[in-house]
LOSE-333830 format. One record per residue (C-alpha): residue number from 1; residue in one letter; x, y, z. Coordinates in steps of 0.05 Angstrom, whole numbers. Example, Ala and Ser with C-alpha at 12.3 -4.5 7.8 and 13.67 -1.06 7.14 Angstrom:
{1, 'A', {246, -90, 156}},
{2, 'S', {273, -21, 143}},
//
This chain:
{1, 'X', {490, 943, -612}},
{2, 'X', {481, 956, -685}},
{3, 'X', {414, 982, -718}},
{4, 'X', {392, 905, -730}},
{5, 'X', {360, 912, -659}},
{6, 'X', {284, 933, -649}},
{7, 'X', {268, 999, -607}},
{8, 'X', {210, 979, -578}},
{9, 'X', {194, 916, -540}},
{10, 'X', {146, 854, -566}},
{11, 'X', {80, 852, -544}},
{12, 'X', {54, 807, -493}},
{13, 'X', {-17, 786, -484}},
{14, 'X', {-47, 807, -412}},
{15, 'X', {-81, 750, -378}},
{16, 'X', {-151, 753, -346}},
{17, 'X', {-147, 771, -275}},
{18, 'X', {-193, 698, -264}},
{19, 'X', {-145, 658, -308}},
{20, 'X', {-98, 603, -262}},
{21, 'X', {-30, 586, -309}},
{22, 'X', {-34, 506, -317}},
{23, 'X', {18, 478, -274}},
{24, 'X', {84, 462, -308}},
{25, 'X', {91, 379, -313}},
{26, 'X', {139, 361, -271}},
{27, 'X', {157, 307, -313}},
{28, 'X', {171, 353, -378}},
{29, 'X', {235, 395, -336}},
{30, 'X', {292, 398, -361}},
{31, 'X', {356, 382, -316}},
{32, 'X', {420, 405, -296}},
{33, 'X', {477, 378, -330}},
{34, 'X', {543, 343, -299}},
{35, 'X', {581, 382, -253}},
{36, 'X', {639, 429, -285}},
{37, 'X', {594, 452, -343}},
{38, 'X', {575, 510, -363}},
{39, 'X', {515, 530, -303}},
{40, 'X', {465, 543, -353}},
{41, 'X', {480, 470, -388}},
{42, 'X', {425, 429, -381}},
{43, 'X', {395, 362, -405}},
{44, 'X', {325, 351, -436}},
{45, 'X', {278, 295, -408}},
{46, 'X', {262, 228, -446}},
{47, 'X', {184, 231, -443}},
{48, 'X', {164, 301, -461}},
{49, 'X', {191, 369, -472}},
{50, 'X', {152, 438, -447}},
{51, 'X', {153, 513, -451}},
{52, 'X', {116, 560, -418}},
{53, 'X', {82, 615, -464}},
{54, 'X', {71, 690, -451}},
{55, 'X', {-1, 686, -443}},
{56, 'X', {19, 635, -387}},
{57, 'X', {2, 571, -423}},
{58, 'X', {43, 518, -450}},
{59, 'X', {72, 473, -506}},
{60, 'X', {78, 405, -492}},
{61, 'X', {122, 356, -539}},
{62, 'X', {97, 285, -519}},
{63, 'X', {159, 235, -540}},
{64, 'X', {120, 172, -536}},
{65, 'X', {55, 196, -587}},
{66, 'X', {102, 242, -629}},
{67, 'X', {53, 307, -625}},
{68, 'X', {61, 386, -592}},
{69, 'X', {-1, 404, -563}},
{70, 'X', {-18, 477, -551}},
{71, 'X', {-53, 499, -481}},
{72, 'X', {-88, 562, -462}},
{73, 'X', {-74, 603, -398}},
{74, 'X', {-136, 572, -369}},
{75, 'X', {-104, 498, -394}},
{76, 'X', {-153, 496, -448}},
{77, 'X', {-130, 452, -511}},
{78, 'X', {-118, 504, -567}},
{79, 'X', {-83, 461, -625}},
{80, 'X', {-48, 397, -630}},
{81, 'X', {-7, 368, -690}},
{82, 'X', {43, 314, -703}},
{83, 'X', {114, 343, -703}},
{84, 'X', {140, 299, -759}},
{85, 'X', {96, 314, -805}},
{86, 'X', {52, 281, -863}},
{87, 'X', {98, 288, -916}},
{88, 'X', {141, 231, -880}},
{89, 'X', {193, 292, -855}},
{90, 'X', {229, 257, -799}},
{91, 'X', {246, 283, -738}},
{92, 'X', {303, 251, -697}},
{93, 'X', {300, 258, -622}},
{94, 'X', {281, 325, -585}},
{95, 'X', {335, 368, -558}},
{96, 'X', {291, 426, -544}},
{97, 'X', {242, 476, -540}},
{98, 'X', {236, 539, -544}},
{99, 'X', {165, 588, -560}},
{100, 'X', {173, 659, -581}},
{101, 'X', {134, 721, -557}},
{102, 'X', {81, 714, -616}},
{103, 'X', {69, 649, -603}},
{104, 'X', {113, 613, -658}},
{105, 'X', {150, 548, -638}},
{106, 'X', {217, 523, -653}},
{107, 'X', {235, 452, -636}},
{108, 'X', {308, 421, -651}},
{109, 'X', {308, 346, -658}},
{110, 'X', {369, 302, -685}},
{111, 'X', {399, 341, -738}},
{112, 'X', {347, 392, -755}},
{113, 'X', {304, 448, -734}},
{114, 'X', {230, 449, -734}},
{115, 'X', {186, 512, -733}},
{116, 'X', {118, 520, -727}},
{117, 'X', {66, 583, -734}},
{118, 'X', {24, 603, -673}},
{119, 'X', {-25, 565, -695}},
{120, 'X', {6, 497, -704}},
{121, 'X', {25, 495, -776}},
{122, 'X', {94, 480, -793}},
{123, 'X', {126, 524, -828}},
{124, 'X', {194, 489, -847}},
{125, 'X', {243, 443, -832}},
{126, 'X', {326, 464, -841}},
{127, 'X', {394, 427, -825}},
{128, 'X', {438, 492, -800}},
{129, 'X', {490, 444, -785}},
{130, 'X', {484, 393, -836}},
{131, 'X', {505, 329, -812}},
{132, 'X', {514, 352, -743}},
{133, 'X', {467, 343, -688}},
{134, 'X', {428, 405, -665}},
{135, 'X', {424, 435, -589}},
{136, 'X', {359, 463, -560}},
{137, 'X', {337, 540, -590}},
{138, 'X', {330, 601, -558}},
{139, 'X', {285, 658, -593}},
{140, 'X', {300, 727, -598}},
{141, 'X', {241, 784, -592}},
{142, 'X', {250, 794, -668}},
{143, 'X', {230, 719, -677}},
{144, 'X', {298, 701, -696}},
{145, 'X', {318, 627, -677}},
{146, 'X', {393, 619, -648}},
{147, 'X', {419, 545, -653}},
{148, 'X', {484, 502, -638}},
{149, 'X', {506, 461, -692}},
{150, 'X', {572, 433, -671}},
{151, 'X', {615, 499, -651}},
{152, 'X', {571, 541, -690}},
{153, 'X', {520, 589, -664}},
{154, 'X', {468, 590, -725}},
{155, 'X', {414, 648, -733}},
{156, 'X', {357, 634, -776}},
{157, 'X', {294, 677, -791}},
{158, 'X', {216, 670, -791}},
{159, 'X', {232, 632, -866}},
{160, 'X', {290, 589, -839}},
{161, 'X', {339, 623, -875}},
{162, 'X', {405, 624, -844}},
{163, 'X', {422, 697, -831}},
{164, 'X', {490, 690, -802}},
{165, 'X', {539, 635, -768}},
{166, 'X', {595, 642, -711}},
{167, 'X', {644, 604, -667}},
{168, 'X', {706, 576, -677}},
{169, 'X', {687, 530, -729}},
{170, 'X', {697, 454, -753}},
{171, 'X', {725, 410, -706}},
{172, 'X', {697, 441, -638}},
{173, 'X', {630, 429, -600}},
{174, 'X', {582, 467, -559}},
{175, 'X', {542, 460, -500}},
{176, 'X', {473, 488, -494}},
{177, 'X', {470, 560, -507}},
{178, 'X', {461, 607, -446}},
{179, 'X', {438, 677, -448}},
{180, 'X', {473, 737, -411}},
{181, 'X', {435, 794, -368}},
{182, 'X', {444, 838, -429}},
{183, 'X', {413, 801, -476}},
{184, 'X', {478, 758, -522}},
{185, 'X', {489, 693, -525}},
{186, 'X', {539, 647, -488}},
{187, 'X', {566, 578, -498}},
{188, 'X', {626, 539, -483}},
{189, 'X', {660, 499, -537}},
{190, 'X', {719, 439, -531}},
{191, 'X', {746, 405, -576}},
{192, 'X', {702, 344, -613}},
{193, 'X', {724, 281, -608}},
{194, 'X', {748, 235, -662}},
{195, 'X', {737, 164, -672}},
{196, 'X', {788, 113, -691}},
{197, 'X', {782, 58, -744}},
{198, 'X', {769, -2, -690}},
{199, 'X', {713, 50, -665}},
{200, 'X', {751, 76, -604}},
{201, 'X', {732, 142, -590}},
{202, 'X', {781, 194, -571}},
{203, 'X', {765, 255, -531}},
{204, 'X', {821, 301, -537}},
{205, 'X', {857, 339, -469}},
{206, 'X', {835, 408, -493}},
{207, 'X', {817, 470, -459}},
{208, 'X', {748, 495, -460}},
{209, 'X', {734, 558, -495}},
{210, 'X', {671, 614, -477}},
{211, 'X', {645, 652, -521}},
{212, 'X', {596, 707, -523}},
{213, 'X', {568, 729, -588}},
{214, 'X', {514, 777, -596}},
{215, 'X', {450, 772, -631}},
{216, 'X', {476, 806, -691}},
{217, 'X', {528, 758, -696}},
{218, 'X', {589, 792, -670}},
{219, 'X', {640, 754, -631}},
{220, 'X', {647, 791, -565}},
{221, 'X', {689, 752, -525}},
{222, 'X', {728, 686, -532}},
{223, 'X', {775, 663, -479}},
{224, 'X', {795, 599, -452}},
{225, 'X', {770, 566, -397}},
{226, 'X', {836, 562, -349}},
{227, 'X', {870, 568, -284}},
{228, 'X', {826, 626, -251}},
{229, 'X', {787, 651, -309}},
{230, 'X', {755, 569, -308}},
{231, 'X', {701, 601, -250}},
{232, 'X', {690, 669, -293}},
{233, 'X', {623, 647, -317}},
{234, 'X', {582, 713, -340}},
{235, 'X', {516, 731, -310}},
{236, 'X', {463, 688, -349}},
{237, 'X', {386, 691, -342}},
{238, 'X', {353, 619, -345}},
{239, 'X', {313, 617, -409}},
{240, 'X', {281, 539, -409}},
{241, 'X', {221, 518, -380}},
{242, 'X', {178, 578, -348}},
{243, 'X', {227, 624, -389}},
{244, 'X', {194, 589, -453}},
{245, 'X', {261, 592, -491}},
{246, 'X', {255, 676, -495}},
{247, 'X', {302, 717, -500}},
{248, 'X', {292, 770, -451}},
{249, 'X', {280, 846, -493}},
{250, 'X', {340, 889, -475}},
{251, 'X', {330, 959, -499}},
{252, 'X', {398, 982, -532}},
{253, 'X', {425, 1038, -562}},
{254, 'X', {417, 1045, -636}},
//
């Protein structure tokens, strides 16, 4: 891809050869989702979120006391904070979690994204989507954050700025975003359902779309979801839970 894309590959802190990785809480995995979807679809659990870091320790959203809590490779307590804040920011619930190779943390929770510096300060608080309920984040190994709002893959940088948006736009939504071998993003949209005035809610007979857009925010592919092409899922990497929501580098041509 284009020039936007770094030459040389994040850093990753080396772990003492003594240091044993806390074990991953069962109870924070995330889950597959329904049969038919997309295979890198998933759902989050109701008690707690987690991501593994590169140093091999963890962040750990705990739903029922409201706080992220920052462990070591060796399990050790490094930082924890309450995730709403104490300017009375609210935060609706979690929908993911994702923790970048220097240690930042991105968090998506009802309609908004969360970030928050390696060391547990938040940094901001942004609505990519406006009114429109947020999935769960992947990072890039710039830093960027990549986000579904509705049918719209969002890209926002270390300042929460919005550098770009794509997908088919209003009136579709997304699963959870996936992320190919070489290093784009994929998702599957459909079309959103509408609601009637005596609240019945219609789900409309529509094709599902993919769509692969790279991290410069290039449409690569789109192409319905039909006949034979329904099993032509691209080769994804799984990027949740031990993946810690990273992006995998990708060295590309300039």
């Amino acid at each position: 891809m284009g020039a936007a894309c770094q030459a040389t590959a994040p850093p990753v802190p080396a772990r003492s050869p003594r240091a044993v990785a806390p074990a991953f809480p069962e109870a924070c995995r995330v889950t597959p989702g329904d049969e038919g979807q997309a295979p890198w679809h998933w759902r989050a659990g109701v008690r707690c979120l987690a991501a593994r870091t590169v140093d091999g320790g963890l962040v750990v959203l705990d739903w029922a006391h409201h706080d992220l809590r920052r462990v070591d490779g060796r399990g050790r307590e490094v930082w924890r904070v309450s995730y709403a804040g104490d300017d009375g920011a609210t935060c609706g619930a979690p929908a993911g979690l994702a923790v970048g190779y220097d240690g930042a943390v991105a968090l998506a929770c009802g309609y908004s994204m969360l970030a928050f510096a390696p060391d547990g300060s938040r940094r901001w608080q942004r609505w990519p989507g406006g009114d429109t309920s947020v999935g769960g984040p992947v990072i890039g190994p710039d830093g960027t954050i990549y986000v579904l709002a509705g049918g719209t893959v969002h890209a926002l940088d270390r300042d929460g700025a919005v550098r770009w948006g794509a997908g088919p736009g209003p009136g579709r939504s997304a699963s959870q975003l996936g992320v190919t071998v070489d290093g784009q993003l994929a998702f599957e949209t459909t079309a959103a359902p509408w609601f009637g005035d005596d609240g019945t809610t219609y789900h409309p007979d529509d094709d599902p779309e993919l769509m692969i857009v790279g991290l410069d925010g290039r449409v690569l592919a789109q192409r319905p979801r039909t006949g034979a092409s329904a099993a032509a899922w691209p080769a994804w990497v799984p990027v949740v839970d031990e993946g810690g929501g990273r992006i995998p580098w990708v060295e590309r041509a300039r």
